[in-house]
Legacy VTK file of the C-alpha trace (Angstrom):
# vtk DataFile Version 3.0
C-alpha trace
ASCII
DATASET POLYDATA
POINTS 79 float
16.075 5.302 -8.287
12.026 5.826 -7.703
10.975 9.421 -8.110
10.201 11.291 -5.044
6.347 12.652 -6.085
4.603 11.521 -8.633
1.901 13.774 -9.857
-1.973 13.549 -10.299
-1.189 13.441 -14.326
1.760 10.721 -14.262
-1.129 8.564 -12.089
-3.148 8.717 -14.350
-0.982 8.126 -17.463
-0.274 4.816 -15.285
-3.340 4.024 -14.421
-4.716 4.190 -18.355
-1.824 2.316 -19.008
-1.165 -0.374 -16.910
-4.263 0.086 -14.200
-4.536 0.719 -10.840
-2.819 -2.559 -10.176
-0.283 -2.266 -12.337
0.399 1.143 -11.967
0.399 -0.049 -8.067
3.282 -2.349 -8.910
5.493 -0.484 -10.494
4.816 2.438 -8.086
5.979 -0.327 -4.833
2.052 0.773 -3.175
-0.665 -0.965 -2.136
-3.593 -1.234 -5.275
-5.909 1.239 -2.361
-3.052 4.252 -2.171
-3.505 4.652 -5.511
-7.153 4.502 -5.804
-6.863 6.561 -2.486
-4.941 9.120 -4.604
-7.136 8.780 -7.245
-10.440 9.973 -5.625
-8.422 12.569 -3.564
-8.301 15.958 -5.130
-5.146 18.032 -4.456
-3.248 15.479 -2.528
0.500 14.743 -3.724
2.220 12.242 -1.941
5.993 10.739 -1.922
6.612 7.479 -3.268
8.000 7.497 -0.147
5.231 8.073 1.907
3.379 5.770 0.380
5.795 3.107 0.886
5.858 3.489 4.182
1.630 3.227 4.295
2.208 -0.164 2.587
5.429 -1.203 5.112
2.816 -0.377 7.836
0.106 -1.967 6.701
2.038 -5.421 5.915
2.972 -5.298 9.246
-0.100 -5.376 10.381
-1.498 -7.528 8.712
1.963 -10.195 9.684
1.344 -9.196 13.556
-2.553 -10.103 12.873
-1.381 -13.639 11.140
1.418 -14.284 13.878
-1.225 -13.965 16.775
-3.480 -15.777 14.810
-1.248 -18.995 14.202
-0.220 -18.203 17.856
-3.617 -19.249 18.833
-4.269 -22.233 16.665
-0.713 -23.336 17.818
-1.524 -23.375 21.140
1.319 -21.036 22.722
-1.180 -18.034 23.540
-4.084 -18.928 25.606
-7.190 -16.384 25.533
-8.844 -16.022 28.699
LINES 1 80
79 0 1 2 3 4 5 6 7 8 9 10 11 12 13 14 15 16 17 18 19 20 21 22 23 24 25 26 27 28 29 30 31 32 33 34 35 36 37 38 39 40 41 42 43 44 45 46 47 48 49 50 51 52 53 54 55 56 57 58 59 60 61 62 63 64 65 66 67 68 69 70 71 72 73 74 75 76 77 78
C-alpha cells in the first residue's frame, strides 16, 4: 500500500537515488509533480493527490488525441 505523504526529505532521498524520473515511477506521478514539488518550498502533497493530477492530466491529453483522430477520421467536421 503507497504511503499517504511523502515528505520534502524522502523526495529527495528518491530523487538522488533513482531521479526525478525514477523517483516519478515508483511514486505513480507525472516526472513535472515531482519537479513541481521540488522547486516548491513548504508544499506536502498526498500520493494521492498527486495521482489524481496525473489521472487528470492523461485524460486530457486522451480527450485531446480522441478529437484529434476524430478529425483526421472524418466523423467531426470543423466549421
Amino acid at each position: 500500500m503507497a504511503r499517504k505523504t511523502v515528505s520534502k526529505p524522502e523526495l529527495h532521498a528518491l530523487v538522488a537515488q533513482h531521479g526525478q524520473a525514477g523517483a516519478a515511477d515508483i511514486l505513480g506521478v507525472t516526472p513535472a509533480a515531482v519537479s513541481k514539488r521540488l522547486s516548491t518550498e513548504g508544499r506536502q502533497d498526498s500520493v494521492e493527490t498527486l495521482r489524481r493530477e496525473r489521472i487528470k492530466l492523461v485524460r486530457a491529453q486522451r480527450e485531446k488525441a480522441d478529437r484529434h483522430n476524430d478529425m483526421v477520421a472524418g466523423r467531426t467536421v470543423w466549421k
